[in-house]
N, C-alpha and C positions, 0 to 999 in steps of 0.2 A: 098726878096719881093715876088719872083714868089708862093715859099713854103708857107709862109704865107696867101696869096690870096689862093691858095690849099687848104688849112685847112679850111680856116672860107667857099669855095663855099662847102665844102663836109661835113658843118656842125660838123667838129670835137669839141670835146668838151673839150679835156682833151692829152698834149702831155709831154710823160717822159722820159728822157733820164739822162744821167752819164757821158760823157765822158769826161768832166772837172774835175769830183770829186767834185767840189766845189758847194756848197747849193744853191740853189737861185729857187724863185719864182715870177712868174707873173702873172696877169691877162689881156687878153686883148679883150677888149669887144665894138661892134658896136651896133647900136639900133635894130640891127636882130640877135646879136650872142655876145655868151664871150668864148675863148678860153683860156684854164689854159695851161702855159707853167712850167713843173718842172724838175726840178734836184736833187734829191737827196741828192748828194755831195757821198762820200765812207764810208762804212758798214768796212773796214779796215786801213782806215787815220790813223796815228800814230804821226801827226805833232799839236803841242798844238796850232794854229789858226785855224785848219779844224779839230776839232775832228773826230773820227769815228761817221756815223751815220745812222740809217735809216729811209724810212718814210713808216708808213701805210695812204691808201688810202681808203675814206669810197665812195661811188657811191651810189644816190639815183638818181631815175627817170631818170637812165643813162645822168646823172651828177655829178661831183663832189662836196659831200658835206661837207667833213672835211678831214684834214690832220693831223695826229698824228705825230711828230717826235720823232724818241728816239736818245739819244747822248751815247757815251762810256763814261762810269764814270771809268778814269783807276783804280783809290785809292778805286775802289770799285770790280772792275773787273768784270763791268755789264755795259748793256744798261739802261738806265731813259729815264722816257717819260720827253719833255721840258715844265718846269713851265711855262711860260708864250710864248707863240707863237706869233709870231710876226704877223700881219696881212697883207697880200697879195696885195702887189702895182699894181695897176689896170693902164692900161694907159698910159706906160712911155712917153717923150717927142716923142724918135725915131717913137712909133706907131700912136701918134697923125701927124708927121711928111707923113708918109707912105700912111696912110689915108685919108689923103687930099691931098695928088698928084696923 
C-alpha cells in the first residue's frame, strides 16, 4: 500500500520488474495519474505454460505508449513478435479496494 501511494505522489509512470518470471500486466490509474505495472515473465523459460519471452517497451512524452512482446518459437528456434496482444487490465478489484480507504 505504502509503495503504491510512493509511486502515484512521485508521479511514476511506468514500473518493471521479473522476479516471478511470469507475464503479467497492469494499469492503474486515478483522475490525476495512471501507473503501468509490468513483468516481463523469462527471456529463458523452457516450461510449455510460461514460454520464453521478452518485451520491448516504446516511451512517448515520458509515457508508456506500446508494448511489443516476443515469445520463443522452440520448433522454430527464434523469438515471434505476439499476433494478437492482449490489452492491459486497468483497475483491478484490489486497487479500487485501496483507493477508497
Amino acid at each position: 500500500d505504502d509503495f503504491l501511494r510512493d509511486l502515484f505522489a512521485r508521479q511514476s509512470n511506468l514500473v518493471l520488474h521479473g522476479h516471478t518470471h511470469v507475464s503479467h500486466r497492469v494499469k492503474l490509474s486515478t483522475e490525476e495519474h495512471s501507473l503501468h505495472i509490468m513483468g516481463c515473465g523469462s527471456s529463458t523459460w523452457t516450461e510449455e505454460q510460461h514460454p520464453a519471452r521478452y518485451c520491448i517497451y516504446h516511451i512517448a512524452d515520458r509515457c508508456l505508449s506500446r508494448v511489443e512482446t516476443r515469445v520463443f518459437r522452440p520448433e522454430e528456434n527464434v523469438f515471434r513478435p505476439v499476433e494478437h496482444e492482449e490489452p492491459i487490465p486497468e483497475n483491478p478489484q484490489w486497487f479500487i479496494e485501496l483507493t477508497q480507504s
